[in-house]
C-alpha positions in Angstrom: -23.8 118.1 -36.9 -26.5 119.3 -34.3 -25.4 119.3 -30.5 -28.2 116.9 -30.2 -27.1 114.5 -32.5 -23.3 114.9 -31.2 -24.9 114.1 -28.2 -26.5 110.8 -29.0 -23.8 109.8 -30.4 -21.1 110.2 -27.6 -23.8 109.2 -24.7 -24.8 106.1 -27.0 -20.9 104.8 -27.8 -20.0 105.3 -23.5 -23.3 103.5 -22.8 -22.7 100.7 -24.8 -18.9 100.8 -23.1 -20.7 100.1 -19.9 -23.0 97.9 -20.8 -20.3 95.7 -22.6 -18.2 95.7 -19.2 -21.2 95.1 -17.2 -21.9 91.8 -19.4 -18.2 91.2 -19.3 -18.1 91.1 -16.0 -20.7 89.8 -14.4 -20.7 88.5 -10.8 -21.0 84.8 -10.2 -20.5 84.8 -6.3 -21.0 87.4 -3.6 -17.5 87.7 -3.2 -17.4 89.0 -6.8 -21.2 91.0 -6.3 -19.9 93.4 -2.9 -15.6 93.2 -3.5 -15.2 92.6 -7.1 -13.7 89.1 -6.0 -10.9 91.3 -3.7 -8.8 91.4 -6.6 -8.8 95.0 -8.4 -5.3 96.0 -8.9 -4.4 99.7 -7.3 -4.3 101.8 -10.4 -7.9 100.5 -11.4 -9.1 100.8 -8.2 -7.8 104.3 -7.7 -9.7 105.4 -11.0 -12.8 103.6 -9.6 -12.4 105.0 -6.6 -12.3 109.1 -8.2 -15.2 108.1 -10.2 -17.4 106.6 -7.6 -16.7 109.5 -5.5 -16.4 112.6 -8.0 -20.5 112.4 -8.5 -22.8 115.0 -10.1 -22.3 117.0 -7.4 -18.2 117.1 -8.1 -18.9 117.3 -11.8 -22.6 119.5 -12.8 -22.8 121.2 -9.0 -19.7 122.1 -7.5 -18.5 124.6 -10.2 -21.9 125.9 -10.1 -22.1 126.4 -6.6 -19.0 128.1 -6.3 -20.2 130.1 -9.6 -22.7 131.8 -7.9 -21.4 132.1 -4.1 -17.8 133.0 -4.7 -15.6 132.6 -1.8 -18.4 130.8 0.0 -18.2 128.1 -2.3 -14.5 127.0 -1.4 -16.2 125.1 1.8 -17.0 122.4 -0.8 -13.9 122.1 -2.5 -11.9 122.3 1.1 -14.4 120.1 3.2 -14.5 117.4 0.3 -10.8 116.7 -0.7 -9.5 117.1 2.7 -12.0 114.0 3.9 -10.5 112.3 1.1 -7.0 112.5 3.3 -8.8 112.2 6.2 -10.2 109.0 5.0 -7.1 107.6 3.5 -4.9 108.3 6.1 -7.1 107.6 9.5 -9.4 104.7 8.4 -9.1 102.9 5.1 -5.7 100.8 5.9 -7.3 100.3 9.3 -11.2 99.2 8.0 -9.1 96.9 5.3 -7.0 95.4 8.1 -10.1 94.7 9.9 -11.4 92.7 7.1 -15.5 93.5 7.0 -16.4 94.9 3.3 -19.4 97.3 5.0 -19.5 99.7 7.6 -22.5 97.7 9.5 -20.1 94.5 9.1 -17.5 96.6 11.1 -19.6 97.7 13.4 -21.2 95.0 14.1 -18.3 92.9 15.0 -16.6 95.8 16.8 -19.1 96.5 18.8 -20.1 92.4 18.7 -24.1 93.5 18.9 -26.7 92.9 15.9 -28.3 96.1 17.2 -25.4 97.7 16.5 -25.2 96.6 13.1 -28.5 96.8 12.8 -28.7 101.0 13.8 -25.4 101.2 11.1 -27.7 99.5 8.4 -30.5 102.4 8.8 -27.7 104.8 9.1 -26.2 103.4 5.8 -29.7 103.4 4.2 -30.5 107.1 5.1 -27.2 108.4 4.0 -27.2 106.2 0.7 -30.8 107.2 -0.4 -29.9 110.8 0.3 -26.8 110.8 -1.7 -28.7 109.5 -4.3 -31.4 111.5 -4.7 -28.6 114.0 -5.8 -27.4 111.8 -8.4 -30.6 110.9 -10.1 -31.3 114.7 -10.0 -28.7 115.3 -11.8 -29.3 112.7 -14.5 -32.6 114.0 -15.1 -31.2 117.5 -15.6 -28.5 116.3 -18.0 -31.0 114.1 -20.1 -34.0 117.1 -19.8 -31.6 119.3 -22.1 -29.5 117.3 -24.1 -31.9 114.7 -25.0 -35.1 116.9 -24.9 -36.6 115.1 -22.2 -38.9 116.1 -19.4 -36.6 116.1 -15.8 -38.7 113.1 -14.2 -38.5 111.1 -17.7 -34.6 111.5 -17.4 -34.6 110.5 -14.0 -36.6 107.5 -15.1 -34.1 106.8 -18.1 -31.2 107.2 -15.8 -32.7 104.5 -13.2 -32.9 102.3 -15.7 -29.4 102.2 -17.2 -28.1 102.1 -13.9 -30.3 99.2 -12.8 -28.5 97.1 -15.8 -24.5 97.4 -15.0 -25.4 97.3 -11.1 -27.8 94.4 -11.2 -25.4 92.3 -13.5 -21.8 92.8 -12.3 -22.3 93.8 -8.8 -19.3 96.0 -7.6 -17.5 93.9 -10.0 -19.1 95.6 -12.9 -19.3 98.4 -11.5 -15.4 99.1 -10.6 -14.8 98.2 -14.5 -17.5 100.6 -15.7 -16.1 103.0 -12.9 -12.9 103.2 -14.6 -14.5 104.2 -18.0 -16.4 106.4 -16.6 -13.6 108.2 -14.8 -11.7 108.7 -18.5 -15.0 110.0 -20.0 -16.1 112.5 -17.4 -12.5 113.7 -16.6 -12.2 114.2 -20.2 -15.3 115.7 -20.6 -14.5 117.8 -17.4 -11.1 119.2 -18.9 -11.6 120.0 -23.4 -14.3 123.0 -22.2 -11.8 124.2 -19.6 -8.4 124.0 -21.7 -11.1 125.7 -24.9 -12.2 128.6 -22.8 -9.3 129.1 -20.8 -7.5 130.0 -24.0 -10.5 131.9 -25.6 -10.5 134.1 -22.2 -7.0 134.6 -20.9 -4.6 133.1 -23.7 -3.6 130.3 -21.8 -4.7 126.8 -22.0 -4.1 125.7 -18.1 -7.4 126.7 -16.4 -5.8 126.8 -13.0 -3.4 129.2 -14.4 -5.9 130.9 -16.8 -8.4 131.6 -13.7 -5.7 134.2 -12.4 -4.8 135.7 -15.8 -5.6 139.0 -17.5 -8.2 138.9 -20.0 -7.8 141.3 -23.5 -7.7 144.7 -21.5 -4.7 143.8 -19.4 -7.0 143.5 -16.5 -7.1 140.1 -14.4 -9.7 138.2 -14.8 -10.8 138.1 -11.5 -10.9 141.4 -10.3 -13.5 142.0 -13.4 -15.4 139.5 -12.4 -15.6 141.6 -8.9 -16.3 144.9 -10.6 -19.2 143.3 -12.8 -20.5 142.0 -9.5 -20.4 145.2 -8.0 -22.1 147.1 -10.8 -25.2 144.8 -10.4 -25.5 144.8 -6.8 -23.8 141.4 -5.8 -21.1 141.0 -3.3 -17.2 141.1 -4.5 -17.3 137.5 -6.0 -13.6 137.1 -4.3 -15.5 138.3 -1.3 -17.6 135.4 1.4 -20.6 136.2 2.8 -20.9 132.9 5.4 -20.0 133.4 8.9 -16.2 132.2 10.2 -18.3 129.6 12.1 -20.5 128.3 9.2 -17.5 128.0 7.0 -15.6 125.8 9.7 -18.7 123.7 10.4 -19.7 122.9 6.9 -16.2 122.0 6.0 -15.4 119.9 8.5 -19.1 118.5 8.3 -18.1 117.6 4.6 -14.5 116.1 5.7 -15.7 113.7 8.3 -18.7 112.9 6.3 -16.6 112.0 3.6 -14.4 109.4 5.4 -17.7 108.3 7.1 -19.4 107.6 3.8 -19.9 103.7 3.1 -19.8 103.4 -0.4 -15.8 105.3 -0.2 -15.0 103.0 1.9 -16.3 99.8 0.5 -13.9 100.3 -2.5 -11.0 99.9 -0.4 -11.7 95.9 0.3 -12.1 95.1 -3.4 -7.8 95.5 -3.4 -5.5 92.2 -2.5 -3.6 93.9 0.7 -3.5 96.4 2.9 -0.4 98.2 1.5 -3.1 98.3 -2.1 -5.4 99.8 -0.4 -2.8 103.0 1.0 -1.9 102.8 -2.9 -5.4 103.8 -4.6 -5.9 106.0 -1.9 -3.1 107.7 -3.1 -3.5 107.3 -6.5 -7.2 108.4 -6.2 -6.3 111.5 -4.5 -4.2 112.6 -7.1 -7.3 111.7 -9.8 -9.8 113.9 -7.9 -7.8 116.5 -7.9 -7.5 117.1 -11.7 -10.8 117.9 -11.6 -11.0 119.8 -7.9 -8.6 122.3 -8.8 -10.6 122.8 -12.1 -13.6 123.5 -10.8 -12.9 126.8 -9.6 -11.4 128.3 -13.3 -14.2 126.3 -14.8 -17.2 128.7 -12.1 -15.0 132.2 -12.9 -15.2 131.8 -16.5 -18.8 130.6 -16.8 -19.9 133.1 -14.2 -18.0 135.7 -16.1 -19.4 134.5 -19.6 -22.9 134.4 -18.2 -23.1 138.0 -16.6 -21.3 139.8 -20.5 -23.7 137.5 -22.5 -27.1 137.9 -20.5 -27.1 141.1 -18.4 -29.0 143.9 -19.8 -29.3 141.8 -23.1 -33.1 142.3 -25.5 -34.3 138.8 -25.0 -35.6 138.9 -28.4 -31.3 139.0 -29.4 -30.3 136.2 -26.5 -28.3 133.5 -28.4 -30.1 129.7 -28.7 -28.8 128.0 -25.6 -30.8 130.5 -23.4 -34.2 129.6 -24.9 -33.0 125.9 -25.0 -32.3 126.0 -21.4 -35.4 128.1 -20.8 -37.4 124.9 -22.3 -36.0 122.9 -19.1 -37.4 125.3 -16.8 -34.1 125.4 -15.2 -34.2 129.2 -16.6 -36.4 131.7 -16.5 -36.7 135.4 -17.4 -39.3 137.8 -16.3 -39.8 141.0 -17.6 -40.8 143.1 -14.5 -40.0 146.6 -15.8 -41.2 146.0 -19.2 -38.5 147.0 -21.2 -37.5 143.6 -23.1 -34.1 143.8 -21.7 -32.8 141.2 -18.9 -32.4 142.6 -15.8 -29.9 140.5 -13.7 -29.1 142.0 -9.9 -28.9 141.1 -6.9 -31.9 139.2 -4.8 -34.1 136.6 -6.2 -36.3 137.0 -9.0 -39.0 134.5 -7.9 -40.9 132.8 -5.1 -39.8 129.6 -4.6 -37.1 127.0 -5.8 -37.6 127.2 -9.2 -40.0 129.5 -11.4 -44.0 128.2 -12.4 -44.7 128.8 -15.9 -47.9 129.8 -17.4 -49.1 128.4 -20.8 -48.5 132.2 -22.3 -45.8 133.7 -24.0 -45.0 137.3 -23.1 -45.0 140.1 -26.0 -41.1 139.3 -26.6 -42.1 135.9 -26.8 -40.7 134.7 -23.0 -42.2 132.1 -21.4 -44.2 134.1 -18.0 -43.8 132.8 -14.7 -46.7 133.2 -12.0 -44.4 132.9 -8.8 -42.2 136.5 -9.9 -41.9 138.6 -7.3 -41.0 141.9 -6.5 -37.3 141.9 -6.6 -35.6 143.8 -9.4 -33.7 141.0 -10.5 -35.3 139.5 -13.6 -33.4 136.1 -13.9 -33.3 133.0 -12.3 -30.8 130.3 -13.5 -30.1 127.1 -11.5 -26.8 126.3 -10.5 -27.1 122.8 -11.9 -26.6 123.9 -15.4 -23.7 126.0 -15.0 -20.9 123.2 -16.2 -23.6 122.1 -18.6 -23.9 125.3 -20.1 -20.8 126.7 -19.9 -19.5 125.4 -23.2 -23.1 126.8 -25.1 -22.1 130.0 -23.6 -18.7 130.2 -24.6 -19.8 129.4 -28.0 -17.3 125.5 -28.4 -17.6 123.2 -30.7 -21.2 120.8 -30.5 -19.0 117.9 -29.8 -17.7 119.7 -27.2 -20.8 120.9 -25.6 -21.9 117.1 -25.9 -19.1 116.0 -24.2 -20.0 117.4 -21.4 -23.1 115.7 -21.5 -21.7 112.5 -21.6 -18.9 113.3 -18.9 -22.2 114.6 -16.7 -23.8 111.3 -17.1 -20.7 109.3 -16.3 -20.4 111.1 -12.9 -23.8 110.6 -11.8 -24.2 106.9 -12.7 -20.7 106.0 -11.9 -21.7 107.3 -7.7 -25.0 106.3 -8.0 -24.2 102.4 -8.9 -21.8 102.7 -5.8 -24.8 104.1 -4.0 -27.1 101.3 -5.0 -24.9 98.8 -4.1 -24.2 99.8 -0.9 -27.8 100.1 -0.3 -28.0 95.9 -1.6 -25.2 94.8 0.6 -26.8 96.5 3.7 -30.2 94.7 3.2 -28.7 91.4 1.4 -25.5 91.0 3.7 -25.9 92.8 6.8 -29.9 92.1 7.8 -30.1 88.6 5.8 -27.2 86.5 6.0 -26.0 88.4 9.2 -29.4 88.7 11.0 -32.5 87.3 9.2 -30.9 83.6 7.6 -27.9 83.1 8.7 -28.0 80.1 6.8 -28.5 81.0 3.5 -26.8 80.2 0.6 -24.4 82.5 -1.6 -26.9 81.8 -4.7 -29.8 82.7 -1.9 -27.8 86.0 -1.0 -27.0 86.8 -4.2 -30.6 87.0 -5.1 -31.5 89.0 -2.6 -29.0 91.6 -3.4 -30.2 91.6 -6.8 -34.0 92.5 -5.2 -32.6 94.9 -3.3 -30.7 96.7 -6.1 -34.5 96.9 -7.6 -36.1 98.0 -4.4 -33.5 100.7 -4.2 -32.9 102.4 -7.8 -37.0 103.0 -8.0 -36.5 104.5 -3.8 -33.6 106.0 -5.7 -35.2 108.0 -8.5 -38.4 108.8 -6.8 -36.4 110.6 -4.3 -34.4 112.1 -7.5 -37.5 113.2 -8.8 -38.7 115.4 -5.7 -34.9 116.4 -4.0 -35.2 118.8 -1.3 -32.1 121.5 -3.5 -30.1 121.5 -5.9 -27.3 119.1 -6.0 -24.9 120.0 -4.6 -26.9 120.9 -1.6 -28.6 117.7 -1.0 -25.6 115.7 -1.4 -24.1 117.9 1.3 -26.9 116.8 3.6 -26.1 113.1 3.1 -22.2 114.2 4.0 -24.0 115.3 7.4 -25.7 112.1 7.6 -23.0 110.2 7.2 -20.9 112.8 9.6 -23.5 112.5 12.4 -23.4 108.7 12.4 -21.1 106.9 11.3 -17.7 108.7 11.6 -17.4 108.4 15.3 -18.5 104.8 15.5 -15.4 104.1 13.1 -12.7 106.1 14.5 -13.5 105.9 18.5 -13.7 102.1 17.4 -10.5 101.9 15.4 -8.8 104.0 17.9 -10.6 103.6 21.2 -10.6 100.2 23.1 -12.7 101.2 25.8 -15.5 102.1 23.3 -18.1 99.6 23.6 -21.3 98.6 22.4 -23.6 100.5 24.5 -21.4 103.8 23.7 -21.3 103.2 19.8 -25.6 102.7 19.6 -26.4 105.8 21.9 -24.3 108.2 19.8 -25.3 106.8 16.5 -28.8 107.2 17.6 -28.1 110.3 19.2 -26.2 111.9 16.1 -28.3 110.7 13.2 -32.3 111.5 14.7 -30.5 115.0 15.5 -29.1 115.6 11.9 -32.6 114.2 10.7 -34.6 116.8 12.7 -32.7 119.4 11.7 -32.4 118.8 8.0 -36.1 118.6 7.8 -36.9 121.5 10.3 -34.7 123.9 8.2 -34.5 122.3 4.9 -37.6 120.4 3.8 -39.9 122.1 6.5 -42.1 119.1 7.2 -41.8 119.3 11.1 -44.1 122.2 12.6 -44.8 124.4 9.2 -44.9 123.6 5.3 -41.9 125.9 4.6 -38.2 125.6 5.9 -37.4 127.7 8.8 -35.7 130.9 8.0 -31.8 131.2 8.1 -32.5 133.8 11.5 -33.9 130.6 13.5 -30.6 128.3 12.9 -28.9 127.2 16.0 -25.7 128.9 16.6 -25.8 129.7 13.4 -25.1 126.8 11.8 -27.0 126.0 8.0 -28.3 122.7 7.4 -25.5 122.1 5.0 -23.0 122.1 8.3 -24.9 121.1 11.4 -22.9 117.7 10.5 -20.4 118.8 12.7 -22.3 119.5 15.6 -24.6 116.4 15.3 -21.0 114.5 15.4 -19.9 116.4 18.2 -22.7 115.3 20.0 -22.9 111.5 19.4 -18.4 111.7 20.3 -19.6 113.0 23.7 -22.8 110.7 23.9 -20.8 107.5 22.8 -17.8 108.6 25.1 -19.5 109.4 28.0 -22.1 106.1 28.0 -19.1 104.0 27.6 -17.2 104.9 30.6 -20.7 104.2 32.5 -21.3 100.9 31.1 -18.6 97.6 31.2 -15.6 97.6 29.2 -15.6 95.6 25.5 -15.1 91.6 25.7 -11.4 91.4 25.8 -11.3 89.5 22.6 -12.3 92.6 20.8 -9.5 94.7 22.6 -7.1 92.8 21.2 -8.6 92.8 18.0 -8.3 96.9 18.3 -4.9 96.7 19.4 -3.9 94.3 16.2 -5.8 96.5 13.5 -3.3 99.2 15.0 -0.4 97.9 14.2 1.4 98.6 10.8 4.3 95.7 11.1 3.8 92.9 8.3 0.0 94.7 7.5 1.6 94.6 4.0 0.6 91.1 4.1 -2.7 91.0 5.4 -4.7 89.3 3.1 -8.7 89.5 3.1 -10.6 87.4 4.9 
């Protein structure tokens, strides 16, 4: 059978999967709607946990990324599982303790101020809708290839199937589809890597295969470095970032992770404290099947790429190149003339991504009018590199659909946890909290159901127009989330002078800093049309890890207000002092 059939075929038997646990288990309170009832045992929640938080960016980006940046790449996989930690060891058993299902809940009982909770809800919506931009993105990509499908129209398609499971079940639903979806895309994640870790090195570990020899004897990784040598790149083992870039983006990732709201919502759909420490655990250990994939998976497909395409007649590429071409998500020009792809360093057009023209070259390419004067004749974006890879490498069309449906299961699974965060911030945290207190759970339910609407077409419209690839814009909402929330949290989990006027100025502070300079030197829309050159970043820093300074900032901003300013009620002191301590939190049951 055809790759496209394989693939309606695996995509259509998961979807119904979802669709049949979303009508399972549909939510019939709020309780049930924002913490699946509180009842998820540790082993599920662990699995829903991974999935919600191993996105499109873990699944299509990240081995992409680190495909084309070498070395430099490892700030993804090093800032993003040690957050994870981060997040299960410094504020998970303390948030669940605490009993508030959302970071504005938390906040705004900590810091006992509506315009406290108030600043988190923005601060929760900014970082949500970011995120998910990333996500649709990445559904659209998956859907434009394997489906034949324009990008918007799978963005669109995407929207939709996640309006369905979210707007039924809630995070009830979704933690049940969650768990599917971890088994499909970590299945989907691992058959390419176990196939062409054998067909390259012999052996069928990846992790092991990525530091094996290949046919000549020689290891695979030092021919990866001499092929990037012979076109021009840098050694591939070899990081071109600065010491300080590295540090900031990592630890803008980390912190952004344990700052991220729809993490740490998870951990309050668990009976007790002592659960939640569990699927922390337990979800660590399922991320990092696939974390410590992703590298083998970016060496071989970088490999496979360079020895299939480079200096290749385009008139003898094999199918999945023109396929791919179709997408616009590659794109050969032939600036010397000969019919042969050129691939060397520097970029071969002007831009993000190439502009086609309704003619076909005399080899039949499609031309693009934005080439430019670079001798490199190839642009691929890193979004397809995991979806490619098994084309490539020449697998099985089940396998190659696989992938597809593992890529779909990553995005949706994240961006249902996404959506819902954004409902429970307008639904819980500015309704019943602000707006009505009053209203009923049938009332707030409603509303949650709106704002699941309201969001997924926010949502996809965002996906449709994101300001990178995925991987990069998903790194932005890390920064967000970094810049805002993650001092509020731990200064207020672990700081009992920290008060309300302390917690506001730095959240303000951190997240209109972050937001300035992600759109001064990513989006360019303050002061010039274009971003602002990589010469003009402040000390350095890339868009990707100014999260760290932004939170630097609001610590020093909320610290130094709240020694100015009266101490916290004493009521909420004590509450600090109790969320502390660990006796009998075994049996802290939600409230």
């Amino acid at each position: 059978m055809s790759v496209q059939t394989w693939t309606w075929i695996l995509v259509g038997i998961t979807f119904a999967l979802y669709f049949g646990i979303a009508i399972w288990a549909r939510a019939g309170s709020t309780k049930d709607f924002y913490v699946a009832g509180g009842g998820v045992s540790p082993l599920a929640n662990g699995m829903a946990t991974a999935a919600d938080w191993m996105s499109a960016a873990s699944f299509i980006s990240m081995a992409g990324i680190i495909s084309f940046t070498g070395y430099d790449g490892s700030v993804y996989l090093m800032g993003w599982t040690g957050g994870y930690v981060l997040l299960a060891l410094l504020l998970a058993p303390y948030l669940r303790k605490f009993g508030k299902f959302t970071v504005p809940d938390f906040i705004g009982d900590r810091y006992y101020s509506n315009t406290a909770r108030t600043v988190a809800v923005i601060c929760a919506l900014l970082v949500s809708f970011t995120y998910v931009a990333g996500q649709m993105r990445g559904v659209g990509v998956v859907f434009s290839q394997f489906l034949q499908v324009d990008i918007n129209i799978g963005v669109v398609i995407g929207m939709a199937i996640v309006l369905v499971f979210a707007f039924l079940g809630g995070m009830k639903g979704i933690t049940y589809t969650q768990v599917a979806q971890y088994c499909v895309l970590i299945f989907a994640f691992m058959v390419p890597a176990f196939f062409i870790s054998m067909q390259m090195t012999g052996n069928i570990i990846p992790q092991i295969g990525m530091g094996g020899t290949v046919e000549d004897g020689t290891f695979l990784l030092d021919k990866l470095d001499a092929l990037h040598t012979q076109l021009g790149f840098k050694e591939y083992t070899d990081g071109s970032k600065s010491t300080w870039d590295v540090f900031a983006i990592t630890l803008a990732l980390m912190v952004g992770t344990a700052g991220l709201p729809h993490v740490i919502v998870r951990f309050f759909t668990v009976p007790k404290v002592k659960d939640a420490r569990k699927s922390a655990g337990l979800a660590l250990l399922f991320i990092a099947i696939l974390y410590t994939t992703a590298p083998a998976i970016a060496v071989f497909a970088r490999t496979n790429l360079i020895e299939t395409v480079s200096g290749t007649e385009y008139t003898e590429v094999p199918g999945w190149f023109k396929n791919w071409e179709d997408t616009g998500l590659i794109a050969w020009s032939d600036k010397n003339g000969d019919g042969k792809i050129q691939y060397v360093a520097g970029s071969a057009i002007e831009g993000k991504k190439p502009v086609y023209t309704k003619e076909r070259g005399t080899s039949g390419e499609r031309l693009i009018s934005n080439a430019n004067d670079s001798a490199n004749e190839l642009y691929v974006d890193r979004d397809i590199m995991v979806l490619a890879n098994p084309e490539i490498a020449k697998l099985p069309n089940w396998v190659i659909a696989l992938v597809a449906a593992g890529g779909l299961a990553a995005a949706l699974s994240t961006a249902a946890g996404l959506l819902l965060v954004i409902s429970t911030s307008i639904s819980h945290d500015l309704i019943k909290k602000q707006i009505k207190p009053d209203i009923s759970d049938k009332g707030e339910l409603m509303w949650a159901r709106i704002a699941i609407v309201f969001a997924v077409i926010v949502a996809g419209l965002a996906g449709i127009k994101p300001p990178g690839f995925v991987a990069a814009v998903v790194a932005l909402a890390f920064g967000l989330a970094a810049a805002s929330f993650f001092p509020a949290i731990i200064l207020g989990i672990f700081d009992k002078r920290m008060n309300k006027q302390g917690a506001i100025a730095g959240m303000v502070v951190g997240i209109s800093l972050m937001l300035f300079y992600m759109i001064r030197y990513k989006t360019g829309l303050i002061g010039v049309m274009d971003p602002r050159p990589a010469s003009e970043w402040w000390f350095g820093t890339s868009p990707e890890g100014f999260g760290t300074v932004a939170m630097l900032v609001n610590v020093v901003v909320s610290v130094v207000v709240s020694r100015m300013t009266p101490a916290p009620p004493q009521h909420v002191q004590e509450i600090v002092e109790n969320i502390r301590i660990p006796s009998g939190a075994g049996e802290a049951q939600s409230h």
